[in-house]
N, C-alpha and C positions, 0 to 999 in steps of 0.2 A: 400548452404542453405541460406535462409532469415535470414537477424539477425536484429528481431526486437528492436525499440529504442521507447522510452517512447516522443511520439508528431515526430512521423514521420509515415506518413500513405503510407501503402505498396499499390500497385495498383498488387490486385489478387481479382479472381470472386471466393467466398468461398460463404458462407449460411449466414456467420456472416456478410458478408461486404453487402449483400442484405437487412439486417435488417434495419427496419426504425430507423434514428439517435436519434429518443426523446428516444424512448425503451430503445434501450443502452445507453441511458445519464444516466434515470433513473433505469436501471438495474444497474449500473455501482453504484451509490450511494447506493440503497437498499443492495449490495452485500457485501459494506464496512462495511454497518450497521451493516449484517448479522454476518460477521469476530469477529465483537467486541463484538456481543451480546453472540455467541453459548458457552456454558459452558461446553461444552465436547468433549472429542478428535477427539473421534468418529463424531460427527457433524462436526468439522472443517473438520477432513478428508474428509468426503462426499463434502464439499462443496470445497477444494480445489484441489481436483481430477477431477472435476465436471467443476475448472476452468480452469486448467492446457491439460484438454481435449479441450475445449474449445479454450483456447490458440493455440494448436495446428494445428488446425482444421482452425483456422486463419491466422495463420503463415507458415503453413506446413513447421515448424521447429519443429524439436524435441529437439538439442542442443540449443536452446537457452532458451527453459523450463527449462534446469540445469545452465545454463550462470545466470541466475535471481537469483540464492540460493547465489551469492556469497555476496550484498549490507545486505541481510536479516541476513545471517550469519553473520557477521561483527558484525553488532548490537547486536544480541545476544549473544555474546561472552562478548563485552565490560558491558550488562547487568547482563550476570552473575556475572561478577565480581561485581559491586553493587549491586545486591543481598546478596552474598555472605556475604559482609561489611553490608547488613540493617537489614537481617532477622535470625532469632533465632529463632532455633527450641527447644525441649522437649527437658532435661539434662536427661540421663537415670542412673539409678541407679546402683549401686554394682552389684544388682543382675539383672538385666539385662533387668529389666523391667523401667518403662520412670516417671517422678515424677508424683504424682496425678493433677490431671486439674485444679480441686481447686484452686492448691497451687500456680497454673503461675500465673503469673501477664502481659505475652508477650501474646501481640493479636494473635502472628504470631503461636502461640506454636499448637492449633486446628483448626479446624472449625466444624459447624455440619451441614449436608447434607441429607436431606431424612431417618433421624433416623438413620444416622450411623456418628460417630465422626472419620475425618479425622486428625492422628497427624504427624505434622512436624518431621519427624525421621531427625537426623545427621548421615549423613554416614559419615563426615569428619569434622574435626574441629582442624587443627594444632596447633593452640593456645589453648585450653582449650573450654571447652563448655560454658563458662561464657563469652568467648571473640567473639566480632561482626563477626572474618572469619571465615563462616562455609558452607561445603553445604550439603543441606538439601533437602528435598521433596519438601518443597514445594517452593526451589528457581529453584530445577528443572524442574517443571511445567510450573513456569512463565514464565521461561527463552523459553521453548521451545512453549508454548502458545502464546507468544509475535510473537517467528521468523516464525512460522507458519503463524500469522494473516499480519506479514508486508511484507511474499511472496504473500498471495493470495491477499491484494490491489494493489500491485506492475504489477499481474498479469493484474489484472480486470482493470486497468486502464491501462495497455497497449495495452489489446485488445480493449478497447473503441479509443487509437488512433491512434493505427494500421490500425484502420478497417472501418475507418470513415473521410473522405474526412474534411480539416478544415472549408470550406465553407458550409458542411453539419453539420457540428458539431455547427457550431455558429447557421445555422438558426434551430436548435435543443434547443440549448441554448435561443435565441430568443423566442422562442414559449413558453416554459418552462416556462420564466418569464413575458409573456404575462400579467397576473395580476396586475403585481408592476406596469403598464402602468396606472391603473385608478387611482392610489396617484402621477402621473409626476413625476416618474423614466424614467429616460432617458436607458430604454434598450437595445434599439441600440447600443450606444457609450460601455456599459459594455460589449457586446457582443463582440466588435470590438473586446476590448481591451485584455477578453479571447484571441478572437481569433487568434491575435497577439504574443502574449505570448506564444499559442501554438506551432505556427508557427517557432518560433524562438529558440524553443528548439534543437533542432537538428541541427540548425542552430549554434547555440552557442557550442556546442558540439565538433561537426567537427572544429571550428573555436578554442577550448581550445587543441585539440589534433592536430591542426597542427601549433600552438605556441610553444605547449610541445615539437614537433619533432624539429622545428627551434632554438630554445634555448639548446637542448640538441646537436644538433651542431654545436653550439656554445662554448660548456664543459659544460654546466650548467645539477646539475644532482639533478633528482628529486628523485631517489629512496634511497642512500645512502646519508651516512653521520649524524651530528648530528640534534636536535632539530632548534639550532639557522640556521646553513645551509639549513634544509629544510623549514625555513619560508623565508628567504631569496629569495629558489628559488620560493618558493610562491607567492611572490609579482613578482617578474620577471613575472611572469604567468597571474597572475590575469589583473596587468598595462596592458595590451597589451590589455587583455580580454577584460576590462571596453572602452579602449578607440575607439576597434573593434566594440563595442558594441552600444556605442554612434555615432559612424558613420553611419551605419545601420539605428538608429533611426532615423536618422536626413535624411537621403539618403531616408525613406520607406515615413516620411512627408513630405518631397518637393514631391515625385511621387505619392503621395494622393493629395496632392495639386494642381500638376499640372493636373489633371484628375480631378478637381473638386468636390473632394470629401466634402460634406455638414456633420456634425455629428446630425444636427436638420433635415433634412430632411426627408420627410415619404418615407418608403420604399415600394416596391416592389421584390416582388418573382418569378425570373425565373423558377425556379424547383419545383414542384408541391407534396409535400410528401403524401402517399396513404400508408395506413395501409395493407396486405397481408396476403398468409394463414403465410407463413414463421413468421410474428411476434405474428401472434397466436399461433402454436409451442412453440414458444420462452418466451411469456408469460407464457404458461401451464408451462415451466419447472421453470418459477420464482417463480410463486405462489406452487408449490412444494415444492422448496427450501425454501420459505419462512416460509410455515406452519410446514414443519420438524422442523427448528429451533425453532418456535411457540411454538407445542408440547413439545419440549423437556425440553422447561423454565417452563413450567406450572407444578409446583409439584403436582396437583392431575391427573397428569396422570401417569398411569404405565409405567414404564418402563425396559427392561430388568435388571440382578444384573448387567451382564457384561457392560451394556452400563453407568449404572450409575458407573462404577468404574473408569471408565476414564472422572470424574468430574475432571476440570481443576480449577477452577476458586476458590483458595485460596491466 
Protein backbone atom coordinates (compact mmCIF):
# COMPACT_ATOMS: atom_id res chain seq x y z
CA UNK A 1 0.00 0.00 0.00
CA UNK A 2 0.91 3.77 -0.51
CA UNK A 3 2.02 5.35 2.58
CA UNK A 4 1.46 8.88 2.24
CA UNK A 5 3.97 11.58 3.66
CA UNK A 6 3.09 15.15 4.15
CA UNK A 7 5.05 17.15 0.85
CA UNK A 8 5.78 14.08 -1.03
CA UNK A 9 3.47 13.75 -4.14
CA UNK A 10 2.30 10.15 -5.13
CA UNK A 11 2.29 9.85 -8.99
CA UNK A 12 -1.54 7.85 -9.25
CA UNK A 13 -4.48 8.97 -11.79
CA UNK A 14 -7.33 9.43 -9.10
CA UNK A 15 -10.25 12.38 -9.48
CA UNK A 16 -8.41 14.40 -6.83
CA UNK A 17 -4.92 14.47 -8.66
CA UNK A 18 -7.01 15.68 -11.91
CA UNK A 19 -8.31 18.68 -9.92
CA UNK A 20 -7.07 22.02 -10.96
CA UNK A 21 -4.17 22.99 -8.27
CA UNK A 22 -5.67 26.71 -7.17
CA UNK A 23 -9.09 24.79 -6.06
CA UNK A 24 -7.22 22.55 -3.75
CA UNK A 25 -4.86 25.21 -2.49
CA UNK A 26 -7.97 27.08 -1.73
CA UNK A 27 -10.08 24.14 -0.65
CA UNK A 28 -7.25 23.09 1.43
CA UNK A 29 -7.29 26.57 3.47
CA UNK A 30 -11.26 27.04 3.44
CA UNK A 31 -11.28 23.33 4.98
CA UNK A 32 -8.83 24.34 8.02
CA UNK A 33 -11.03 27.30 8.41
CA UNK A 34 -13.86 25.15 8.51
CA UNK A 35 -12.07 22.60 11.34
CA UNK A 36 -11.65 25.60 13.65
CA UNK A 37 -14.89 27.23 13.03
CA UNK A 38 -17.60 24.16 13.50
CA UNK A 39 -18.97 24.16 17.04
CA UNK A 40 -20.35 20.74 17.00
CA UNK A 41 -19.37 17.11 16.89
CA UNK A 42 -21.62 16.24 14.73
CA UNK A 43 -20.29 18.93 12.04
CA UNK A 44 -16.74 17.92 12.56
CA UNK A 45 -17.73 14.51 12.03
CA UNK A 46 -19.29 15.30 8.64
CA UNK A 47 -16.54 17.21 7.70
CA UNK A 48 -13.73 14.68 8.72
CA UNK A 49 -15.27 11.64 7.32
CA UNK A 50 -15.82 13.65 4.23
CA UNK A 51 -11.92 14.10 4.49
CA UNK A 52 -10.79 10.90 5.44
CA UNK A 53 -12.80 9.63 2.38
CA UNK A 54 -11.43 11.84 0.38
CA UNK A 55 -7.96 10.96 1.59
CA UNK A 56 -8.47 7.73 0.47
CA UNK A 57 -9.77 8.06 -2.61
CA UNK A 58 -6.26 9.85 -3.07
CA UNK A 59 -4.05 7.48 -1.68
CA UNK A 60 -6.01 4.26 -2.12
CA UNK A 61 -4.66 3.59 1.29
CA UNK A 62 -6.67 2.73 3.88
CA UNK A 63 -3.90 2.17 6.60
CA UNK A 64 -2.42 5.04 6.44
CA UNK A 65 -5.93 7.10 7.27
CA UNK A 66 -5.29 5.20 10.90
CA UNK A 67 -1.11 5.68 10.61
CA UNK A 68 -2.23 9.75 10.88
CA UNK A 69 -4.35 9.28 14.37
CA UNK A 70 -0.99 8.52 16.05
CA UNK A 71 0.89 12.75 15.89
CA UNK A 72 -3.01 13.97 16.62
CA UNK A 73 -3.25 11.55 19.48
CA UNK A 74 0.02 12.50 21.08
CA UNK A 75 -1.22 15.92 21.41
CA UNK A 76 -4.24 15.29 22.84
CA UNK A 77 -3.16 13.34 25.46
CA UNK A 78 -0.33 15.84 26.59
CA UNK A 79 -3.48 18.42 26.31
CA UNK A 80 -5.41 16.79 28.51
CA UNK A 81 -3.19 16.80 31.01
CA UNK A 82 -3.19 20.74 30.89
CA UNK A 83 -6.51 20.84 30.87
CA UNK A 84 -6.77 18.92 33.64
CA UNK A 85 -4.20 21.26 35.77
CA UNK A 86 -6.37 24.86 34.14
CA UNK A 87 -9.99 23.99 34.24
CA UNK A 88 -12.31 23.67 37.09
CA UNK A 89 -15.52 22.54 36.98
CA UNK A 90 -18.99 22.96 39.36
CA UNK A 91 -18.10 21.52 43.32
CA UNK A 92 -21.30 19.55 43.77
CA UNK A 93 -22.81 19.39 46.82
CA UNK A 94 -23.65 16.74 49.85
CA UNK A 95 -26.61 16.24 48.28
CA UNK A 96 -25.67 15.69 45.12
CA UNK A 97 -26.80 18.35 43.23
CA UNK A 98 -23.72 21.15 41.87
CA UNK A 99 -23.49 24.71 43.67
CA UNK A 100 -25.82 27.54 42.40
CA UNK A 101 -24.18 29.43 39.16
CA UNK A 102 -24.41 32.62 40.90
CA UNK A 103 -22.37 31.66 43.50
CA UNK A 104 -19.09 30.49 40.77
CA UNK A 105 -16.92 32.88 40.36
CA UNK A 106 -14.86 30.04 37.59
CA UNK A 107 -15.68 31.05 33.87
CA UNK A 108 -14.92 27.33 33.23
CA UNK A 109 -17.87 26.25 35.85
CA UNK A 110 -20.93 26.93 32.71
CA UNK A 111 -21.62 28.24 29.62
CA UNK A 112 -25.09 29.08 27.98
CA UNK A 113 -26.00 27.77 24.41
CA UNK A 114 -29.20 28.13 22.64
CA UNK A 115 -31.26 28.58 26.13
CA UNK A 116 -29.95 25.61 27.61
CA UNK A 117 -26.87 25.99 30.47
CA UNK A 118 -24.19 23.63 29.88
CA UNK A 119 -22.35 22.69 33.43
CA UNK A 120 -18.64 21.52 33.87
CA UNK A 121 -19.59 18.07 35.73
CA UNK A 122 -16.33 16.50 37.69
CA UNK A 123 -16.17 13.06 37.11
CA UNK A 124 -12.72 12.86 38.89
CA UNK A 125 -10.86 15.04 40.89
CA UNK A 126 -8.08 13.10 43.20
CA UNK A 127 -7.01 16.01 45.00
CA UNK A 128 -10.17 17.58 46.19
CA UNK A 129 -12.61 19.62 44.13
CA UNK A 130 -11.01 22.99 45.25
CA UNK A 131 -7.60 21.67 43.63
CA UNK A 132 -6.64 22.54 39.69
CA UNK A 133 -6.37 18.28 38.79
CA UNK A 134 -9.58 17.44 37.65
CA UNK A 135 -11.41 16.06 34.82
CA UNK A 136 -14.20 17.31 33.94
CA UNK A 137 -16.64 17.81 30.87
CA UNK A 138 -15.68 20.19 29.52
CA UNK A 139 -11.81 19.30 29.54
CA UNK A 140 -13.11 16.33 27.78
CA UNK A 141 -14.58 18.16 25.00
CA UNK A 142 -11.60 20.21 24.36
CA UNK A 143 -9.37 17.54 24.60
CA UNK A 144 -11.14 15.53 22.00
CA UNK A 145 -12.39 18.70 19.93
CA UNK A 146 -8.66 19.77 19.49
CA UNK A 147 -7.53 16.02 18.34
CA UNK A 148 -10.29 15.73 15.99
CA UNK A 149 -9.57 19.22 14.33
CA UNK A 150 -5.49 18.60 14.23
CA UNK A 151 -6.44 15.03 12.31
CA UNK A 152 -8.60 16.57 9.82
CA UNK A 153 -5.83 19.52 8.91
CA UNK A 154 -3.28 16.92 9.01
CA UNK A 155 -5.47 15.24 6.59
CA UNK A 156 -6.30 18.06 4.11
CA UNK A 157 -3.11 19.08 3.90
CA UNK A 158 -1.81 15.92 2.92
CA UNK A 159 -4.08 15.30 0.37
CA UNK A 160 -3.22 18.75 -1.11
CA UNK A 161 0.50 17.28 -1.40
CA UNK A 162 -0.06 14.01 -2.15
CA UNK A 163 -2.02 14.97 -5.07
CA UNK A 164 -0.42 17.83 -6.60
CA UNK A 165 2.71 17.97 -8.54
CA UNK A 166 5.25 20.61 -6.65
CA UNK A 167 5.64 22.51 -9.91
CA UNK A 168 1.78 22.59 -10.01
CA UNK A 169 1.51 23.59 -6.68
CA UNK A 170 3.78 26.74 -6.97
CA UNK A 171 2.23 27.84 -10.21
CA UNK A 172 -1.18 27.51 -8.09
CA UNK A 173 0.53 29.46 -5.40
CA UNK A 174 1.74 31.90 -7.98
CA UNK A 175 -1.59 32.86 -9.44
CA UNK A 176 -3.16 32.92 -5.89
CA UNK A 177 -1.07 35.75 -5.22
CA UNK A 178 -1.17 37.38 -8.47
CA UNK A 179 -2.60 40.64 -6.60
CA UNK A 180 0.44 41.46 -4.18
CA UNK A 181 2.20 41.91 -7.87
CA UNK A 182 0.37 45.53 -8.26
CA UNK A 183 2.20 46.81 -4.67
CA UNK A 184 6.09 45.09 -6.05
CA UNK A 185 5.85 41.83 -4.14
CA UNK A 186 8.28 39.84 -5.67
CA UNK A 187 5.84 36.55 -6.00
CA UNK A 188 7.89 34.53 -7.79
CA UNK A 189 10.75 34.36 -5.48
CA UNK A 190 8.06 33.51 -2.46
CA UNK A 191 6.65 30.94 -4.54
CA UNK A 192 10.15 29.34 -5.25
CA UNK A 193 10.83 29.40 -1.80
CA UNK A 194 7.28 27.63 -0.90
CA UNK A 195 8.16 25.45 -3.30
CA UNK A 196 11.43 24.60 -2.19
CA UNK A 197 10.47 23.88 1.36
CA UNK A 198 7.99 21.54 -0.02
CA UNK A 199 10.11 19.78 -1.80
CA UNK A 200 12.39 19.11 0.80
CA UNK A 201 10.29 17.80 3.22
CA UNK A 202 10.39 14.28 2.37
CA UNK A 203 13.64 14.90 1.59
CA UNK A 204 14.74 15.80 5.03
CA UNK A 205 12.69 12.96 6.33
CA UNK A 206 14.31 10.10 4.74
CA UNK A 207 17.53 11.75 5.25
CA UNK A 208 16.62 11.96 9.60
CA UNK A 209 15.58 8.22 9.49
CA UNK A 210 18.54 7.09 7.68
CA UNK A 211 20.91 9.05 10.36
CA UNK A 212 18.64 7.67 13.06
CA UNK A 213 19.51 4.00 11.41
CA UNK A 214 23.29 4.83 11.04
CA UNK A 215 23.99 6.10 14.62
CA UNK A 216 21.85 3.40 16.20
CA UNK A 217 24.63 1.23 14.64
CA UNK A 218 26.66 2.87 16.00
CA UNK A 219 25.00 2.01 19.88
CA UNK A 220 23.40 5.30 20.08
CA UNK A 221 19.85 4.64 21.29
CA UNK A 222 17.11 6.92 20.79
CA UNK A 223 14.23 5.14 22.36
CA UNK A 224 15.57 4.30 25.91
CA UNK A 225 17.27 5.58 28.61
CA UNK A 226 17.09 8.83 30.59
CA UNK A 227 16.12 12.52 29.88
CA UNK A 228 19.73 13.71 29.77
CA UNK A 229 20.65 10.44 27.33
CA UNK A 230 18.04 11.20 25.12
CA UNK A 231 18.82 14.81 24.49
CA UNK A 232 22.11 13.72 23.87
CA UNK A 233 21.25 11.38 21.29
CA UNK A 234 19.20 14.35 19.95
CA UNK A 235 21.84 16.36 19.18
CA UNK A 236 23.77 13.31 17.55
CA UNK A 237 20.76 13.54 15.25
CA UNK A 238 19.75 16.76 14.52
CA UNK A 239 24.19 17.89 13.86
CA UNK A 240 24.20 15.63 10.96
CA UNK A 241 20.60 16.84 10.09
CA UNK A 242 21.64 20.60 9.97
CA UNK A 243 24.76 20.01 8.36
CA UNK A 244 22.86 17.40 5.64
CA UNK A 245 20.77 20.11 5.18
CA UNK A 246 23.06 22.95 4.50
CA UNK A 247 24.71 20.91 1.96
CA UNK A 248 21.62 20.39 -0.15
CA UNK A 249 21.10 24.17 0.11
CA UNK A 250 24.09 24.99 -0.99
CA UNK A 251 24.39 21.91 -3.79
CA UNK A 252 20.37 23.02 -5.08
CA UNK A 253 22.00 27.06 -5.55
CA UNK A 254 25.15 26.26 -7.47
CA UNK A 255 22.57 23.99 -9.84
CA UNK A 256 20.04 27.04 -10.10
CA UNK A 257 22.99 28.91 -10.76
CA UNK A 258 24.44 27.00 -13.12
CA UNK A 259 21.22 26.86 -15.29
CA UNK A 260 20.79 30.32 -15.00
CA UNK A 261 18.36 30.85 -12.96
CA UNK A 262 17.18 34.92 -12.70
CA UNK A 263 14.72 35.50 -9.36
CA UNK A 264 13.78 39.12 -11.26
CA UNK A 265 13.03 37.64 -14.19
CA UNK A 266 9.39 37.62 -15.99
CA UNK A 267 8.12 34.42 -16.31
CA UNK A 268 6.39 32.21 -18.39
CA UNK A 269 4.15 29.21 -18.26
CA UNK A 270 4.56 25.88 -20.04
CA UNK A 271 1.52 24.20 -18.60
CA UNK A 272 -1.76 25.83 -19.35
CA UNK A 273 -4.32 25.41 -16.22
CA UNK A 274 -8.13 25.02 -17.64
CA UNK A 275 -10.97 24.80 -15.06
CA UNK A 276 -13.23 21.15 -15.92
CA UNK A 277 -16.49 19.55 -15.01
CA UNK A 278 -14.38 17.47 -12.39
CA UNK A 279 -13.65 21.05 -10.42
CA UNK A 280 -17.21 21.92 -10.72
CA UNK A 281 -18.12 18.67 -8.78
CA UNK A 282 -15.53 19.43 -6.42
CA UNK A 283 -16.68 23.01 -5.80
CA UNK A 284 -20.30 21.92 -5.42
CA UNK A 285 -19.07 19.74 -2.52
CA UNK A 286 -17.18 22.97 -0.92
CA UNK A 287 -19.82 25.19 -0.92
CA UNK A 288 -21.94 22.33 0.78
CA UNK A 289 -19.50 21.95 3.19
CA UNK A 290 -19.24 25.33 3.71
CA UNK A 291 -22.92 26.45 4.16
CA UNK A 292 -23.49 23.26 6.55
CA UNK A 293 -20.96 24.86 8.88
CA UNK A 294 -22.68 28.40 8.01
CA UNK A 295 -25.87 27.09 9.19
CA UNK A 296 -25.01 25.49 12.10
CA UNK A 297 -23.17 28.84 13.71
CA UNK A 298 -26.14 30.88 12.90
CA UNK A 299 -28.30 30.66 16.18
CA UNK A 300 -31.57 31.65 14.53
CA UNK A 301 -31.55 28.64 12.76
CA UNK A 302 -33.18 25.60 14.07
CA UNK A 303 -31.61 23.00 14.79
CA UNK A 304 -32.30 19.41 15.71
CA UNK A 305 -32.09 18.90 20.14
CA UNK A 306 -29.64 15.96 19.25
CA UNK A 307 -27.52 17.82 16.97
CA UNK A 308 -27.33 20.70 19.40
CA UNK A 309 -26.18 18.54 22.24
CA UNK A 310 -23.01 17.63 20.88
CA UNK A 311 -22.09 21.47 21.19
CA UNK A 312 -18.42 21.38 21.61
CA UNK A 313 -17.18 24.49 21.91
CA UNK A 314 -16.83 25.36 25.87
Amino acid sequence: MNRAIIGKYLNLDTFVHKLDPRLKFMANILFIILFFVADHFITLAILVFSIMLIYVITTRSIKSVFAKLRLPLYIAIFLLIINMLTVKGAAPLESGTFVPLSSQTNIDTYVHYRGQTIINTIYWAPFGYDQPFQLTKFTIYRTISIFIRIYGVILTTTILTVSTKPVLLTRAINDLLYPLKLVKIPTEIITMIISIALRFIPTLLEESSRIMKAQSSRGVDFKNGSIKDKSKSFIVLIVPLFVSSFTKANDLADAMTSRGYEPYAKRSHYRQLCPNWRDLIATLFIIVCTVMVIVCQIDAVPLPAWWIATFQRV
